[in-house]
GUPA-139864 format. One record per residue: x, y, z of N, C-alpha, C in turn; residue in three letters. Coordinates in steps of 0.2 Angstrom, whole numbers, plus 5000, padded with zeros to 4 digits. Each point is the difference from the previous one (the first is absolute). Example, Ala and Ser with C-alpha at 12.3 -4.5 7.8 and 13.67 -1.06 7.14 Angstrom:
<domis>
506649725039499650065000500450065000Ala 499850054996500450065001499650055003Ser 
</domis>
This chain:
<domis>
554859425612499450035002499749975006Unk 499750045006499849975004499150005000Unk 499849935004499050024998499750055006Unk 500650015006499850035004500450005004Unk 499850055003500750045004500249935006Unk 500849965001500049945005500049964998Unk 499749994992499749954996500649984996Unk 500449925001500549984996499650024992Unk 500850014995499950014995499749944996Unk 499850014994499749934998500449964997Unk 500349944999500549964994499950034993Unk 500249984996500050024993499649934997Unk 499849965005499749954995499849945006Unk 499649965001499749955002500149954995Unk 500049925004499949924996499349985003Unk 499549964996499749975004499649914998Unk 500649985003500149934999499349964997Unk 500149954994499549984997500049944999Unk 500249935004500149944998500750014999Unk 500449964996500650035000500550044998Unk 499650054996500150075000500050055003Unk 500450074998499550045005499950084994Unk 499750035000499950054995500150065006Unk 500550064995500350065001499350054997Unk 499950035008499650075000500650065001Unk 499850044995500250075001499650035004Unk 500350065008499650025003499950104998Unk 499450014998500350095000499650025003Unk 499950045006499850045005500050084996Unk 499350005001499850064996499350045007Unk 500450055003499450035005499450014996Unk 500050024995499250034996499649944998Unk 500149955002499949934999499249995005Unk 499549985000499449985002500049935004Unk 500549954994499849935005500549974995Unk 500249925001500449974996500049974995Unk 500350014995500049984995500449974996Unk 500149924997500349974998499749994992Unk 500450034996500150014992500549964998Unk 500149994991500549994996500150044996Unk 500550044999500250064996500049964991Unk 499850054995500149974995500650004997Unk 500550055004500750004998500249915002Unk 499849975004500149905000500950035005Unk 500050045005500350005006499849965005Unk 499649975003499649975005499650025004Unk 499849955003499450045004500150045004Unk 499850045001499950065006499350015004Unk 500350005006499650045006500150045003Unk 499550064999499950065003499649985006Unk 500450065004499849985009499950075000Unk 499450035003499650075002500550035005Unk 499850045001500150065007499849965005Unk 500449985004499849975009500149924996Unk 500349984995500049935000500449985002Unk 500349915001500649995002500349954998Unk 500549975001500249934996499549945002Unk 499749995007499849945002499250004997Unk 499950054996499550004997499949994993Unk 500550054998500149974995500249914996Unk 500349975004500149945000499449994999Unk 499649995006499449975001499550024993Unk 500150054998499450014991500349994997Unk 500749984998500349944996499749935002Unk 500250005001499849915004499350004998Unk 499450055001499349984998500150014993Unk 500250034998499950014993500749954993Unk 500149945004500549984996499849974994Unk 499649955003499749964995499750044994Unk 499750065001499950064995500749994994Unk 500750045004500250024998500349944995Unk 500349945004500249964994499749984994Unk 499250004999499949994995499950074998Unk 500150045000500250064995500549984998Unk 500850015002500549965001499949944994Unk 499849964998499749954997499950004994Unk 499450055001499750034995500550044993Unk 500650035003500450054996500349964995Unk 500050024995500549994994500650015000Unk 500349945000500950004999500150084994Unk 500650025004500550064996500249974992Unk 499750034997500249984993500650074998Unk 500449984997500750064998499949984992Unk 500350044998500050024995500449984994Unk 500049935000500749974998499749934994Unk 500549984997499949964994499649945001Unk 499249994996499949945003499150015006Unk 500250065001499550015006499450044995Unk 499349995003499750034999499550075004Unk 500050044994499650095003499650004996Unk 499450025005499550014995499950074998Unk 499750024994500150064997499350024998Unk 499650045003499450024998499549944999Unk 500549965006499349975001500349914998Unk 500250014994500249924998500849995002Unk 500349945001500449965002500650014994Unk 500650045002500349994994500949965004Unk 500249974997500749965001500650034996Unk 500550035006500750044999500449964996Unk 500350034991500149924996500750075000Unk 500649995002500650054996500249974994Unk 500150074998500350004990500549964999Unk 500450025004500849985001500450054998Unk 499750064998500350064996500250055007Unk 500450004998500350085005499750074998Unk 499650014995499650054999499350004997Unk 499650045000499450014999499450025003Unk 499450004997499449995005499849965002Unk 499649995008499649955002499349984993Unk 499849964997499550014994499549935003Unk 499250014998499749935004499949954993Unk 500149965001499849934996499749945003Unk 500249954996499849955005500849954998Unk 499949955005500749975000499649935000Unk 500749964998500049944995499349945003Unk 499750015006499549975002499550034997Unk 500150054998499350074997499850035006Unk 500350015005499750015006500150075000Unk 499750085002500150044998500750025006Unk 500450034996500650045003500350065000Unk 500550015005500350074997500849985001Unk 500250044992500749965001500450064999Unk 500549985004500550065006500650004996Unk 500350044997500650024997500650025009Unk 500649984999500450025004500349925005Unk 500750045005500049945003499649995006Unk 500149915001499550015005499749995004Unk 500750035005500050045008499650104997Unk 499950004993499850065000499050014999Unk 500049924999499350004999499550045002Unk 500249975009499450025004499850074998Unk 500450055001500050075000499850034994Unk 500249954993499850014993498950015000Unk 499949945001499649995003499650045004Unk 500050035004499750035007499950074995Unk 500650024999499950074997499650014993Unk 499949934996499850004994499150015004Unk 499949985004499149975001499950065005Unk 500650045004499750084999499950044996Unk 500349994993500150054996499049964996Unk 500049955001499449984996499250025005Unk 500250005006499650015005499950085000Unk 500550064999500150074998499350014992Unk 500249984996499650004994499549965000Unk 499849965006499149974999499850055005Unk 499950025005500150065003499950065000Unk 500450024995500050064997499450024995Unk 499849944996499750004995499250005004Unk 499849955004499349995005500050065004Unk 500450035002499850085005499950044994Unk 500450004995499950074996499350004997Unk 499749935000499349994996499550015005Unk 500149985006499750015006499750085002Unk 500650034999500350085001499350024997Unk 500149994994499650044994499449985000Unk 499949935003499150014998499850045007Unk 500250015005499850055006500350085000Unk 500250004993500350074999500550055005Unk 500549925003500650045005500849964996Unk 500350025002500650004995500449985008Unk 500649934996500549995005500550045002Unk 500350045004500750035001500749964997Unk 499949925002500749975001499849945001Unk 500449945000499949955002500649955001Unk 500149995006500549965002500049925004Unk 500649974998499749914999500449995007Unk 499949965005500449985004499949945003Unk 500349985005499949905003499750055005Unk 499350005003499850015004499649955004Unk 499950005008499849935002499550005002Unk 499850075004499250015002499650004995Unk 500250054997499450004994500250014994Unk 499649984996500050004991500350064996Unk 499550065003499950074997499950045007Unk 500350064997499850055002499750074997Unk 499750065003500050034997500150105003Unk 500650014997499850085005499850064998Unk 499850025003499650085001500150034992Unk 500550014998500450044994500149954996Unk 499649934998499849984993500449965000Unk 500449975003500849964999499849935003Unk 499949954996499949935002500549945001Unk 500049975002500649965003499749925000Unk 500449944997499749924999500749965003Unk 499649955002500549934999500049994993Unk 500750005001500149944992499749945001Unk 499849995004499749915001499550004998Unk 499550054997499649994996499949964993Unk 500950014999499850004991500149915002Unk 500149965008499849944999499449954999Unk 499650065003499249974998499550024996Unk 499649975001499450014993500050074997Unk 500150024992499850054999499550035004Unk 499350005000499550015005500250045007Unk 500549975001500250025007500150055002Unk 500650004993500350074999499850045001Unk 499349994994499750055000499550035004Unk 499949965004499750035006500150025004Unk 500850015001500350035005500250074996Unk 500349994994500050074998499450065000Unk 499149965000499650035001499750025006Unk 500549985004499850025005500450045004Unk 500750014996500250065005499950054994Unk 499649994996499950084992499550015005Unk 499649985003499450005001500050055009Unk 500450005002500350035007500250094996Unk 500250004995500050044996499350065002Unk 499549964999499350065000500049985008Unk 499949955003499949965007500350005003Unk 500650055004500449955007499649985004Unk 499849945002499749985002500049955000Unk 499349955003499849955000499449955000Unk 499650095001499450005000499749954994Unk 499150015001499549964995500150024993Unk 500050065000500350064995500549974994Unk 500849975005500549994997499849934995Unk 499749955006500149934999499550014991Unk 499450025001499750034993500350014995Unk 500450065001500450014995500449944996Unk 500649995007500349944999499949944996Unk 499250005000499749944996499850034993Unk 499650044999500050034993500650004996Unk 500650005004500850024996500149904997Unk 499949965006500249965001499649945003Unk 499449994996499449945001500349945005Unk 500749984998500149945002500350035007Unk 499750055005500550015006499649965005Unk 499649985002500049945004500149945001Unk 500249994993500349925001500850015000Unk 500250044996500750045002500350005007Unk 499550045006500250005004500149945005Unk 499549954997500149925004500649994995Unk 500149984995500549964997500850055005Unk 499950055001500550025001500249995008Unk 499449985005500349995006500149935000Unk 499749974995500249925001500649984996Unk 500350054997500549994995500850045002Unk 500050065002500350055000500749995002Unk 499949965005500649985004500449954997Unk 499749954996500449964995500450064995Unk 499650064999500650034995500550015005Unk 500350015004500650045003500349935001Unk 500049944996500449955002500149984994Unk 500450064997500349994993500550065000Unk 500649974996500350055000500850005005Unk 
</domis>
């Protein structure tokens, strides 16, 4: 893609040297673009820099470079990749549970506690199959909490859901469309019940409001009292959920 016509293409990525490292920018050139912008995706692919219309690499460098120190302590800040494997810890609705396998080649995931008393989920199967045991069990339970807070949500505003579908999604939590059909990160069923639920009342709640109006946020609260602190827990939190799994 070019930023303008004569304009070399841009590299696929920038380094910008940092003591004796150097940290990899992703560069994307987007014409619809206003000015630049230097994010971290919560998929945890790395940093990226968006460069506008008329932008160019020697600039782009140079708001890298200003905004380094920014970045590394984001960088910093992130929580090591947790997988899904024996030994490690997921938390589950909030609390910290510890992957114990049965040793069993069949069964169900079932929660206890294991021999510290510490609370656990313990994984029937082998245990290159874990992770996946796992992932899908905490969508199937993130499905059914979910399910259960929209349909009650639904009824007390006397609108009915169409569908609801559970996905890894990175931008956002919830959605909601036009024709009644709601859509979640499973990554909810890793934090606070509360959480949950105030995401599920928030896209029931788009239901009578597409919107975002004063209107909505009203509603939104009456469905769901705890949605201001909700919504702080969730941007100082949220990015920790995508580092699991």
């Amino acid at each position: 893609m070019f930023l303008r016509a004569g304009k070399k293409t841009l590299p696929n990525h920038i380094e910008i040297q940092t003591g004796a490292s150097a940290v990899r920018i992703r560069l994307k050139a987007n014409p619809r673009a206003q000015r630049y912008l230097l994010r971290l995706p919560a998929d945890r692919s790395g940093p990226v820099l968006t460069v506008p219309k008329g932008g160019d690499l020697a600039r782009a460098e140079r708001f890298a470079r200003q905004h380094i120190d920014w970045l590394i302590e984001r960088l910093q800040d992130r929580a090591d990749h947790v997988t899904f494997l024996p030994g490690e810890i997921v938390p589950l609705r909030g609390e910290d549970h510890v992957i114990v396998p049965t040793g069993k080649l069949r069964g169900l995931i079932t929660l206890g506690r294991n021999d510290a008393g510490l609370p656990a989920l313990f994984v029937p199967g082998a245990e290159d199959h874990i992770p996946r045991k796992v992932t899908t069990w905490l969508k199937e339970q993130a499905r059914a909490d979910l399910s259960a807070r929209t349909t009650l949500h639904a009824a007390t505003i006397g609108k009915k859901v169409a569908a609801i579908s559970i996905r890894d999604t990175t931008s956002r939590w919830g959605s909601c469309a036009s024709n009644g059909r709601l859509s979640f990160s499973w990554r909810l069923i890793l934090a606070p019940t509360e959480i949950l639920d105030y995401v599920a009342a928030h896209e029931v709640a788009h239901l009578k409001e597409m919107n975002h109006s004063a209107r909505f946020w009203r509603l939104c609260e009456q469905l769901a009292p705890q949605t201001p602190k909700a919504r702080v827990w969730l941007k100082q939190n949220g990015v920790r959920l995508h580092g699991y799994g």
